[in-house]
N, C-alpha and C positions, 0 to 999 in steps of 0.2 A: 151101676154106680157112676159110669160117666155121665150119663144122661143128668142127674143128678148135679155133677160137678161142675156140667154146661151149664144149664139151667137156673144156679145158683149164682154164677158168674155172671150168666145174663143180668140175672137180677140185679146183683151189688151195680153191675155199670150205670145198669136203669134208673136206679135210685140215688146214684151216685151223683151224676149228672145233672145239670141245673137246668131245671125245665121252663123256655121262654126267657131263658137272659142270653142276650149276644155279646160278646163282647165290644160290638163297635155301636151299640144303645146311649151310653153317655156321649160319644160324640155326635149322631144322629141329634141328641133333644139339643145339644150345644149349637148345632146347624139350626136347629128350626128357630132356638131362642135368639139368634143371630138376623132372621129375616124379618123379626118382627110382628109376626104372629103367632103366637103359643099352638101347637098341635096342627100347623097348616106348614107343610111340605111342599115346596111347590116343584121339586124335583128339579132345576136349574138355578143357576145361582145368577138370572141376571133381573132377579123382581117383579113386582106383580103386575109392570107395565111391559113385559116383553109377553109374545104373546108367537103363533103360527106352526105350523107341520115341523120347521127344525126343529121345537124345543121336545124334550121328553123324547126323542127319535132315536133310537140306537141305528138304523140304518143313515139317516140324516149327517151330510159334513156337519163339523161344529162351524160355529157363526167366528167371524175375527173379533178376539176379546178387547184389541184395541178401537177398533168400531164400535164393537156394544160398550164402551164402556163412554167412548163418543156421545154417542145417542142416548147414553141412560141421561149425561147430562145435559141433553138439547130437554128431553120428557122432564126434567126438572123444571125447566126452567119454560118450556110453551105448558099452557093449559092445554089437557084433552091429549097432547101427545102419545101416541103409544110404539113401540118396538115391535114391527113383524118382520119374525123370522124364516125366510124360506125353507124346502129341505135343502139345496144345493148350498147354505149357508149364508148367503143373500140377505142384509139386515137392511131396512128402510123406516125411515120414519112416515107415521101414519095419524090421521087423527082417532078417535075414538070411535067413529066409524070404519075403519078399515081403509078409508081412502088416503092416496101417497101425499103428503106434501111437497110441494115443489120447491116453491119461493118462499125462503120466509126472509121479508127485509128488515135490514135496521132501521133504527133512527138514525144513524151516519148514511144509508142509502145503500147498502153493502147487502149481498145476497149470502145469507148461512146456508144457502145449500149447496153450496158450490165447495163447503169444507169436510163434507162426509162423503164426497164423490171420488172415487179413488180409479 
C-alpha cells in the first residue's frame, strides 16, 4: 500500500509540474528582443562588435564596462572597428581583421587613442 502511495504522489508531482517552462523564459526572449536580433543570444551584453577569450568566459576577469562602453562608441563611429576582449579583461580597439589600432586622428589633429588609454 505504500508503494502505491509513493508512486501515485510521484505521479501527481510529474504531472503537476510544467514541463520546459522556466520561469526566467520571458525575461531571457525580453534580452534577445533587446539586442536586436530575434532568437540570436550572444551571451554578453556588449554587441555583436565585441568579440575575444573574455567574452562568454566564466573563468575570464570581466572587461571595465566603462571602457566597453568607450569603445562600443569609438566601433560606432570608425568603419570596420571591432572590441577584443582579452581573458585578463583587457579591451582594445581593432580593425575587422583583428589588428590593434593605434592612431586614429582627427580633423583638429588630435589623437583618439590617447583617450581609451588608462
Amino acid at each position: 500500500m505504500k508503494t502505491f502511495v509513493v508512486l501515485a504522489t510521484l505521479l501527481a508531482v510529474a504531472l503537476a509540474a510544467p514541463q520546459g517552462f522556466s520561469r526566467f523564459a520571458p525575461q531571457q526572449q525580453q534580452q534577445q528582443q533587446q539586442q536586436g536580433v530575434p532568437g540570436r543570444n550572444l551571451g554578453h551584453p556588449w554587441g555583436p562588435k565585441a568579440f575575444g577569450p573574455g567574452l562568454r568566459n566564466p573563468y575570464a576577469f570581466p572587461p571595465n564596462p566603462f571602457q566597453m562602453r568607450m569603445l562600443q562608441h569609438f566601433t560606432n563611429v570608425l568603419p570596420g572597428a571591432r572590441i577584443f576582449v582579452d581573458v585578463n579583461g583587457e579591451a582594445q580597439l581593432t580593425d575587422q581583421y583583428g589588428q590593434e589600432i593605434e592612431d586614429i586622428q582627427t580633423n583638429f589633429g588630435g589623437d583618439l587613442g590617447d583617450l581609451w588609454e588608462f
